[in-house]
C-alpha positions as CSV (number, residue, x, y, z in Angstrom):
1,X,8.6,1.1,-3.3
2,X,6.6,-1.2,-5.9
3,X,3.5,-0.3,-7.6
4,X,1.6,-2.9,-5.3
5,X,0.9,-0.1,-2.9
6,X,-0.6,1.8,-5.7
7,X,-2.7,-1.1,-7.0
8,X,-3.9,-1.8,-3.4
9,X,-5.1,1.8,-2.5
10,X,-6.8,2.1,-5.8
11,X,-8.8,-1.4,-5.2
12,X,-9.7,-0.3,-1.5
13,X,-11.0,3.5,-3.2
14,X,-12.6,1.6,-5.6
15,X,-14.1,-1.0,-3.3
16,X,-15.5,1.4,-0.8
17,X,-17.0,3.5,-3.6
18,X,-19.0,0.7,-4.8
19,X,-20.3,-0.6,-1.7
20,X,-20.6,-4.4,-3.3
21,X,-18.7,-7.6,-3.7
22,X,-16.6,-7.3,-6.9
23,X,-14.7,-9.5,-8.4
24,X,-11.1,-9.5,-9.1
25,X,-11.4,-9.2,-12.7
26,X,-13.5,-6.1,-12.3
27,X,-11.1,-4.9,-10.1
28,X,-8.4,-5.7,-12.4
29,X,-9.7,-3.8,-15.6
30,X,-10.2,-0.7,-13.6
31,X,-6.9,-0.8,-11.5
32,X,-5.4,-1.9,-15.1
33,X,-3.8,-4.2,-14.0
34,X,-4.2,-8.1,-14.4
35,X,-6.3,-10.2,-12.1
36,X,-3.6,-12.7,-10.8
37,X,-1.8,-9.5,-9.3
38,X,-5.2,-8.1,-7.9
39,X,-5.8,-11.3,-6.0
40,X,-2.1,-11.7,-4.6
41,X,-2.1,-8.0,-3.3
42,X,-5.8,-8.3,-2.0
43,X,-4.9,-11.9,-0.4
44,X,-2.5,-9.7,1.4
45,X,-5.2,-7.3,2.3
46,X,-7.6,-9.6,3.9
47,X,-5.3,-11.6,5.5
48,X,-4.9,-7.8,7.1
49,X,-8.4,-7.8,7.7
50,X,-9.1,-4.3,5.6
51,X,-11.6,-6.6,3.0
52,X,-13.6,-9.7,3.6
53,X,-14.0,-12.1,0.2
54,X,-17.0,-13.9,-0.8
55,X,-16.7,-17.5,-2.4
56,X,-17.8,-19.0,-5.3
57,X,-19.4,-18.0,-9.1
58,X,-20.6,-14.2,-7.6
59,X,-17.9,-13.5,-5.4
60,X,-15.3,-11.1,-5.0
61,X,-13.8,-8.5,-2.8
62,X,-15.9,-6.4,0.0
63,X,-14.5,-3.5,1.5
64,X,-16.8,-3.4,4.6
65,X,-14.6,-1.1,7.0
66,X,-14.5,2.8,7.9
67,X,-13.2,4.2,5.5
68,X,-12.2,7.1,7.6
69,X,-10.3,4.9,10.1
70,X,-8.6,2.7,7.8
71,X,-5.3,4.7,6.3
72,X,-2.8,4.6,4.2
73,X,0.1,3.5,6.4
74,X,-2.3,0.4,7.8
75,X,-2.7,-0.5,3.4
76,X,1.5,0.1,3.4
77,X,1.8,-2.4,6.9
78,X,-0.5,-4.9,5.0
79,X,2.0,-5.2,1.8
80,X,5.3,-5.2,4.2
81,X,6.3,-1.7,1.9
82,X,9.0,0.0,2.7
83,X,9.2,3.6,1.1
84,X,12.7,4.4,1.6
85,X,15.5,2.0,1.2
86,X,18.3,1.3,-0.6
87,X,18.8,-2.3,-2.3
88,X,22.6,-1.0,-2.8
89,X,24.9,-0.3,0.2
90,X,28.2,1.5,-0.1
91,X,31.6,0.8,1.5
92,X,32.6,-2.4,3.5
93,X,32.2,-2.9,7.4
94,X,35.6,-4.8,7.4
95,X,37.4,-1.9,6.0
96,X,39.7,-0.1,8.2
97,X,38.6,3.4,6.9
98,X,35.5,4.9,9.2
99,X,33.9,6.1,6.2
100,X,33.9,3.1,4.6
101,X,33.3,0.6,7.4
102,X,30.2,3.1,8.8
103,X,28.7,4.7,5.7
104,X,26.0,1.5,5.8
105,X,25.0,1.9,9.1
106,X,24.3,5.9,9.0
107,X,22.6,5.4,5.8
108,X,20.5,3.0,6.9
109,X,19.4,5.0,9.9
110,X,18.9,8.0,7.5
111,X,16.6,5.7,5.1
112,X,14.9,4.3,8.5
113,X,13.8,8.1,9.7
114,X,12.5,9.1,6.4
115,X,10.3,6.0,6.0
116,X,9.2,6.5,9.3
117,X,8.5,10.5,8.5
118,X,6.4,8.8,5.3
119,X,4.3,6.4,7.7
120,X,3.3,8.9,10.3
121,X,2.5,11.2,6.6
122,X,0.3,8.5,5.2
123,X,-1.2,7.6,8.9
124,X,-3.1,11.0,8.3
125,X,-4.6,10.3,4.6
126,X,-7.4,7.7,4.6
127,X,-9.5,6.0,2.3
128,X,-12.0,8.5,2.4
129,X,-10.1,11.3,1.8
130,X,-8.8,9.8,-1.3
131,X,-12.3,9.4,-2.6
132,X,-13.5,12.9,-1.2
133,X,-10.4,13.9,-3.8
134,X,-11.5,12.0,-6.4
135,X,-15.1,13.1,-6.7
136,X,-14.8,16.2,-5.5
137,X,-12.0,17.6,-8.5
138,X,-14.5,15.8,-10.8
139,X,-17.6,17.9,-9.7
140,X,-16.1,20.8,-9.7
């Protein structure tokens, strides 16, 4: 998993807690990251339709959705993230051995169930509960 699921969770919280357009250098210094990576990820957002942007000198980004409908797996589906894979594969599929010619295809249907097991986790955290999180642990 990248950090772009992080950066884009962070934006949305921060975009529904402010209610207003912002731009993506204010989102930038308080995601801490750097604006030309806040406008790829939120690009990938909107073209998603969970935030609208405004042109021109005052615009920005404008979360304008539920934020108890919209959840994490949807921001995860937006980015194309997979949770659980592995960018290295073991053994070889023309081997003659079973254990070498099948380890790829079992591990890749164990990596496919946990991912799934995290989607169907982050279908039940939304935006709103993040900020519910957020501000309640600081009144507290």
């Amino acid at each position: 998993m990248t950090s772009e699921f992080t950066v884009a969770v962070h934006a949305l919280v921060f975009l529904n807690h402010k209610k207003a357009i912002t731009s993506s250098e204010a989102l930038a210094k308080n995601v801490c990251t750097n604006p030309a990576r806040i406008r790829k990820i939120m690009s990938r957002l909107k073209k998603a339709g969970l935030t609208e942007t405004k042109e021109g000198i005052d615009g920005g980004y404008l979360f304008s959705k539920d934020a108890e409908k919209v959840n994490l797996c949807m921001v995860a589906d937006a980015l194309d993230i997979p949770f659980v894979s592995a960018s290295w594969k073991s053994g070889d599929p023309h081997m003659e051995c079973l254990i070498a010619s099948g380890m790829d295809g079992v591990m890749t249907d164990i990596y496919h169930t946990l991912d799934c097991c995290c989607r169907e986790k982050l279908k039940q955290i939304t935006v709103a509960d993040i900020d519910r999180k957020l501000f309640n642990s600081k009144s507290a």
